[in-house]
C-alpha positions as CSV (number, residue, x, y, z in Angstrom):
1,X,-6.3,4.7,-32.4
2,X,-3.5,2.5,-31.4
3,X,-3.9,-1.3,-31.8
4,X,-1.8,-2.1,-28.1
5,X,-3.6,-4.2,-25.4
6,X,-2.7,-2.0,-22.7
7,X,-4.1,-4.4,-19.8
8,X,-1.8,-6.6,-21.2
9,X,1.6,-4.7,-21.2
10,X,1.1,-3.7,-18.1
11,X,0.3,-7.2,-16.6
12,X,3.5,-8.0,-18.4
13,X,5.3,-5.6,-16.8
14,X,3.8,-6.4,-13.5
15,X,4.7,-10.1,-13.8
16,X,8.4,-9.2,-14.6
17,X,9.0,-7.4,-11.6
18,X,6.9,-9.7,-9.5
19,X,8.9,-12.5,-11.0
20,X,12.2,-10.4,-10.1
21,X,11.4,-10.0,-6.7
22,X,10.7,-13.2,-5.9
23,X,14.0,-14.3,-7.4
24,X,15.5,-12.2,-4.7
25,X,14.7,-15.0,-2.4
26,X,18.1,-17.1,-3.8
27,X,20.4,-13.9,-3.3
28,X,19.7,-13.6,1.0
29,X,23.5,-14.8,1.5
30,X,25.3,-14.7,4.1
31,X,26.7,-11.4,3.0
32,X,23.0,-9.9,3.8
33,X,23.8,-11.5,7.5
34,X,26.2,-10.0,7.9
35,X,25.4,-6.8,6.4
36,X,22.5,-6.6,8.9
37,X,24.6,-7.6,11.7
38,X,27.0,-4.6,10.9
39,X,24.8,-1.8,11.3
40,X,23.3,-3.5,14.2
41,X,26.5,-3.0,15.5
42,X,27.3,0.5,14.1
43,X,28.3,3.5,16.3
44,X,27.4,5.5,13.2
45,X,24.9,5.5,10.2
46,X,24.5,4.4,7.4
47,X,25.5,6.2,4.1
48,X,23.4,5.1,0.9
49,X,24.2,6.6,-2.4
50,X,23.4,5.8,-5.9
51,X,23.5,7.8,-9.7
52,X,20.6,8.0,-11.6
53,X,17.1,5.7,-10.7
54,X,19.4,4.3,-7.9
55,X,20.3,7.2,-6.3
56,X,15.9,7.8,-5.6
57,X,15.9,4.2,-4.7
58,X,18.9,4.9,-2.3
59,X,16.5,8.1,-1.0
60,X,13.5,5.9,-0.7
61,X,15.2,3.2,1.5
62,X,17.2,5.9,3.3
63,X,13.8,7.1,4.6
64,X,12.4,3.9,5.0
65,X,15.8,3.2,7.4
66,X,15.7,6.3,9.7
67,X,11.8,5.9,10.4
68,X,12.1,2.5,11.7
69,X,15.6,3.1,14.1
70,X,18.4,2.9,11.6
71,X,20.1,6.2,11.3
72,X,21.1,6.9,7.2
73,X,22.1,9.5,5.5
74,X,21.3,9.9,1.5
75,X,24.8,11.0,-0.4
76,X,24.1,11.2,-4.0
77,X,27.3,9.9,-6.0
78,X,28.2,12.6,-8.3
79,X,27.7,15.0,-5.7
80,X,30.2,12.7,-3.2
81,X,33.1,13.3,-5.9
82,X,32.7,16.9,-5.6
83,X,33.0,17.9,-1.7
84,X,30.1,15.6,-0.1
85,X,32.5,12.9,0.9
86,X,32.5,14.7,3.9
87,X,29.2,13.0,5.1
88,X,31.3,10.2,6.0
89,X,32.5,9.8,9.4
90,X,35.0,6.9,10.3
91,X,31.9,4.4,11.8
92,X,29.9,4.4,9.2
93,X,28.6,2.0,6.9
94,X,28.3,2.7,3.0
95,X,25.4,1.5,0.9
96,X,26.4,1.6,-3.1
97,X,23.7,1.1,-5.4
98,X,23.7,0.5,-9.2
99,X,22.4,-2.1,-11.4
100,X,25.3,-2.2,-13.9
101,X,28.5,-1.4,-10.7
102,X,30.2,0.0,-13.7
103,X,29.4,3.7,-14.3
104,X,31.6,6.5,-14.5
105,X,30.7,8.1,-11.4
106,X,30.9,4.9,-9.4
107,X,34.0,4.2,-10.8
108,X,35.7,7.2,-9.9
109,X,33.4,7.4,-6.5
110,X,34.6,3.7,-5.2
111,X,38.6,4.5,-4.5
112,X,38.1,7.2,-2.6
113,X,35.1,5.1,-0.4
114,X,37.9,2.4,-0.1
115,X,39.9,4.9,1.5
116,X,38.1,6.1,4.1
117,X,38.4,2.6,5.9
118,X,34.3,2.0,6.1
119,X,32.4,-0.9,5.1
120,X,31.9,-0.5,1.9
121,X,28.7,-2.8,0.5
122,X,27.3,-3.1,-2.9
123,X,23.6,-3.2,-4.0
124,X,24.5,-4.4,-7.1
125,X,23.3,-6.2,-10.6
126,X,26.4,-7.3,-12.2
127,X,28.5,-9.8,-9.7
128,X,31.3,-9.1,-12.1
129,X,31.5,-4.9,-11.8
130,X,33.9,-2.7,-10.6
131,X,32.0,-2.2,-7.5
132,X,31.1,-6.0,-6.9
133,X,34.6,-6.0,-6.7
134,X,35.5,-3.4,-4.7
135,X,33.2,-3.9,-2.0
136,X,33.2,-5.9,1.3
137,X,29.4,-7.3,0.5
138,X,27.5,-7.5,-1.9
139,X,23.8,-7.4,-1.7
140,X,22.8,-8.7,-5.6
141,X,20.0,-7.4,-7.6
142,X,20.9,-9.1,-10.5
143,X,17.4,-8.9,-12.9
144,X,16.6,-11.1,-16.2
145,X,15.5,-8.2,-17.9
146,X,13.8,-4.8,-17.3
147,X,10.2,-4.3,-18.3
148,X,10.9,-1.6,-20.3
149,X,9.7,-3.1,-23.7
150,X,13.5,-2.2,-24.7
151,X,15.0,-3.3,-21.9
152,X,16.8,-0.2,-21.1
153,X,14.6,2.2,-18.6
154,X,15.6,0.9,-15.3
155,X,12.4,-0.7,-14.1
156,X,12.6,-4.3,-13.0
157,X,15.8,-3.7,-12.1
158,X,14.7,-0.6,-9.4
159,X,11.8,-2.6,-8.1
160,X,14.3,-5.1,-7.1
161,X,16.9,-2.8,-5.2
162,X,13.9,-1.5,-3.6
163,X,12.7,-4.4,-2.4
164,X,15.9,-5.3,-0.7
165,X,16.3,-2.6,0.7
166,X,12.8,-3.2,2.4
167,X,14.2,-6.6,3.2
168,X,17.5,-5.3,4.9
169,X,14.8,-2.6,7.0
170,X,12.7,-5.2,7.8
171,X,15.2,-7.1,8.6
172,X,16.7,-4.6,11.3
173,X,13.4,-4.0,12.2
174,X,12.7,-7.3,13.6
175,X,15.8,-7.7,15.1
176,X,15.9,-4.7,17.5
177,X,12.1,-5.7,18.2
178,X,10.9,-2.3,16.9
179,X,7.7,-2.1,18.1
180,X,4.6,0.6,17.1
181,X,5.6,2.6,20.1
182,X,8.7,3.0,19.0
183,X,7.4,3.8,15.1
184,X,5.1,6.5,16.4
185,X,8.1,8.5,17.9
186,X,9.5,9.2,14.7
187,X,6.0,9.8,12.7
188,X,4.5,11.9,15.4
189,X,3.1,14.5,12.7
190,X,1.4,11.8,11.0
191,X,-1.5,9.7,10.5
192,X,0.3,6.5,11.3
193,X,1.8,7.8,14.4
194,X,-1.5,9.3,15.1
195,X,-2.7,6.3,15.3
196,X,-0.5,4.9,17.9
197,X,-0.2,7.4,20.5
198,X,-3.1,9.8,20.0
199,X,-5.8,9.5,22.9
200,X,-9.4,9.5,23.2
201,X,-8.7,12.3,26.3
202,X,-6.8,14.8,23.4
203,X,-9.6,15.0,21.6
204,X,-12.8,14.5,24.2
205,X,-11.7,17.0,26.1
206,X,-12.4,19.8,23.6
207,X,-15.9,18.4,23.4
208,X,-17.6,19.3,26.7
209,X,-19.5,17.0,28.9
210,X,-23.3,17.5,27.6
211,X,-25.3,15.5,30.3
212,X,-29.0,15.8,31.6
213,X,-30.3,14.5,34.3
214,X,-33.3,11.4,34.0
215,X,-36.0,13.5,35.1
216,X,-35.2,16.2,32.4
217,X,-38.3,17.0,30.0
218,X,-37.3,16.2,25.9
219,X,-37.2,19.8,25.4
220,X,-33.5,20.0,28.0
221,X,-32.6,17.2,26.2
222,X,-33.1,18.5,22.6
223,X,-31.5,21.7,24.1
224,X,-28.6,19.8,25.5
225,X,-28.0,17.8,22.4
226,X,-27.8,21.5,20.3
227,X,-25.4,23.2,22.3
228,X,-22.9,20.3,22.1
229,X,-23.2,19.6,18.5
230,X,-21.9,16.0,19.6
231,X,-25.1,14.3,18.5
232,X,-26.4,12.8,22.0
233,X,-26.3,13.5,25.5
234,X,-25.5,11.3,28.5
235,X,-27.6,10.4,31.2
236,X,-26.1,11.2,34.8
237,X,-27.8,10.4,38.5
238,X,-25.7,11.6,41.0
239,X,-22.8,11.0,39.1
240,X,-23.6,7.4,37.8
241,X,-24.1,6.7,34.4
242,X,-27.4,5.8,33.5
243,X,-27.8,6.0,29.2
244,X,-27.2,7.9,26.3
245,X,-29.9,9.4,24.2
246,X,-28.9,10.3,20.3
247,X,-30.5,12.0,17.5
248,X,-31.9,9.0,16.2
249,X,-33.7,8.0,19.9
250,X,-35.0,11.5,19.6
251,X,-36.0,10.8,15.6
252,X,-38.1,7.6,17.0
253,X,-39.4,9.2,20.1
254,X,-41.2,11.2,17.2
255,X,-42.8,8.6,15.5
256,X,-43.6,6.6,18.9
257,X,-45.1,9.2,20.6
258,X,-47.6,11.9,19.7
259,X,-48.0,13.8,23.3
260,X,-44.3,14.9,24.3
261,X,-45.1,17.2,27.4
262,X,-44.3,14.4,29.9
263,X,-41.5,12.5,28.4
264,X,-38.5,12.5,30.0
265,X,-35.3,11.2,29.3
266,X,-35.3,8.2,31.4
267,X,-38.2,7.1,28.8
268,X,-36.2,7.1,25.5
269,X,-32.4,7.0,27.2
270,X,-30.2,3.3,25.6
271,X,-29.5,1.6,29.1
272,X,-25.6,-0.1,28.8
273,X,-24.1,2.4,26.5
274,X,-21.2,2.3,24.2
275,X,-18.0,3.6,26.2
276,X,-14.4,4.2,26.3
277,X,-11.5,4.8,28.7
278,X,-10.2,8.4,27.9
279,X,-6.8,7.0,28.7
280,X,-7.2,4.3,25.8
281,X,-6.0,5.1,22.0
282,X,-8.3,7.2,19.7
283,X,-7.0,4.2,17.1
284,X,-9.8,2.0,19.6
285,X,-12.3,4.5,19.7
286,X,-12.6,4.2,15.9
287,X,-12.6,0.0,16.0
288,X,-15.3,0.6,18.4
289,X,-17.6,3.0,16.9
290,X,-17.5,0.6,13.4
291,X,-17.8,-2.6,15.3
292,X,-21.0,-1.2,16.4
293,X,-22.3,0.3,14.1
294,X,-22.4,4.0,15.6
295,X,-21.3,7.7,15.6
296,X,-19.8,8.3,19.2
297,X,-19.0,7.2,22.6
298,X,-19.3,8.0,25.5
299,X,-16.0,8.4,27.7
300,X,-15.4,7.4,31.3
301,X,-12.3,7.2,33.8
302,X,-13.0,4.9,36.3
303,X,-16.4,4.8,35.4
304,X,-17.5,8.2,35.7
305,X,-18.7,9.8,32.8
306,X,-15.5,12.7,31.5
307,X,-17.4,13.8,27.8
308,X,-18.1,12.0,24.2
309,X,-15.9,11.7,21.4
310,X,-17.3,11.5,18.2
311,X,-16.0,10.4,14.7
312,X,-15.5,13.5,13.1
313,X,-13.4,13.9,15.7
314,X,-10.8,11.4,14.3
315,X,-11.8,12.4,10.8
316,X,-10.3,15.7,11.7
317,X,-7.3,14.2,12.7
318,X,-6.8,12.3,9.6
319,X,-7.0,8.8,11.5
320,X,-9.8,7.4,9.2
């Protein structure tokens, strides 16, 4: 059994990458300004590329890019020397990543990135590289040490080009005033876009309407409850909303009530029930149900009763 105090190391490592990032604070120059004004301003995309660990952190903030608004495109370095330079179009804007700015692939990548004319800017960890001098900007990344106990597996040094690449998104974010609408466009599939622009109606509308009138004996009731499977019924008169009765106002009619041959379901309905618009998010049917405490709701448009949407409802769609 090994003698390592592995809570320890790994708060270690933890407080060298948290120590890392927050270094990061000192290197938001003006190059990152103006870097974030560029794209702004692109006609094109952005092109991130990296060798190695960088070239996944270039994939990562890639993605993160292109779901909040900014177009990018992932070009991995080696493969750029050997026919994917073609990626690049004439108004784009090229992301280098590497922690040292002197490998072999960058090296030979970086000319031919000069000559294309683009904005060429460097995510980089050595301010005295080949690509911190090559490039128009330079975002630095530049880490004590990595947590790697041998200070070679990029680690620290990853966590901080990550994290400034969620600054520069952020960043771009907040200045075109992306908002959730916008964010659920491009993650319709899911659960977070789910979230915003899923509807109580898409999924209440499968459901039925179960209703009984208030004169109806507990045994239309129960009936009415069964067929639905929604776990209550409404409570209609003449097309006004009356109650709601559930399972559990069924459970303690039961232990109220010993004759049930002339209850009806005016005598155990909830008067003011729990409702919802069907026009309002499913997201608010969900805040709703737990801020009360309860299993469904009933829904309405313009008061009149349209069906019940229930939480398995949203479980089924992921959006718990």
């Amino acid at each position: 059994m090994h003698n390592i105090d592995i809570k320890k190391t790994a708060i270690e490592a933890l407080t060298l990458e948290a120590a890392a990032i927050l270094k990061l604070k000192e290197f938001i120059t003006d190059d990152f300004t103006q870097v974030v004004n560029d794209i702004l301003g692109l006609r094109g995309r952005v092109i991130v590329t990296g060798i190695g660990k960088s070239a996944i952190i270039a994939q990562k903030i890639v993605a993160t890019f292109n779901s909040t608004g900014t177009p990018s495109i992932f070009m991995h370095a080696a493969d750029a020397i050997h026919g994917d330079l073609g990626i690049i179009q004439k108004d784009d804007l090229i992301i280098a990543i590497s922690k040292s700015g002197n490998t072999p692939e960058i090296k030979v990548l970086v000319p031919f990135l000069k000559q294309t004319g683009n904005t060429l800017v460097a995510m980089v960890g050595n301010l005295q590289s080949f690509l911190a001098q090559q490039a128009d900007y330079i975002l630095n990344t530049t880490v004590d040490r990595e947590a790697c106990p041998n200070n070679l597996a990029p680690t620290t040094s990853t966590t901080a080009q990550l994290a400034m690449g969620d600054a520069l998104a952020v960043s771009l974010q907040t200045c075109r005033q992306f908002s959730d609408r916008d964010f659920a466009k491009y993650h319709p599939g899911g659960a977070l876009g789910k979230q915003l622009y899923l509807k109580v109606s898409d999924l209440s509308d499968h459901n039925g309407k179960p209703s009984v009138g208030p004169d109806a004996n507990i045994r239309e009731v129960i009936i009415t409850i069964t067929k639905y499977r929604l776990g209550a019924t409404a409570v209609i008169d003449n097309g006004q909303l009356l109650g709601i009765i559930t399972d559990g106002d069924i459970r303690r009619m039961l232990e109220k009530y010993e004759d049930l041959t002339a209850i009806q379901a005016k005598d155990i309905m909830a008067l003011h029930p729990k409702t919802i618009d069907r026009h309002k998010l499913a997201a608010e049917a969900l805040h709703r149900m737990r801020q009360n405490n309860i299993s469904q709701l009933l829904v309405t448009e313009d008061n009149s009763f349209q069906g019940i949407i229930h939480i398995q409802d949203l479980l089924k769609e992921g959006i718990i």
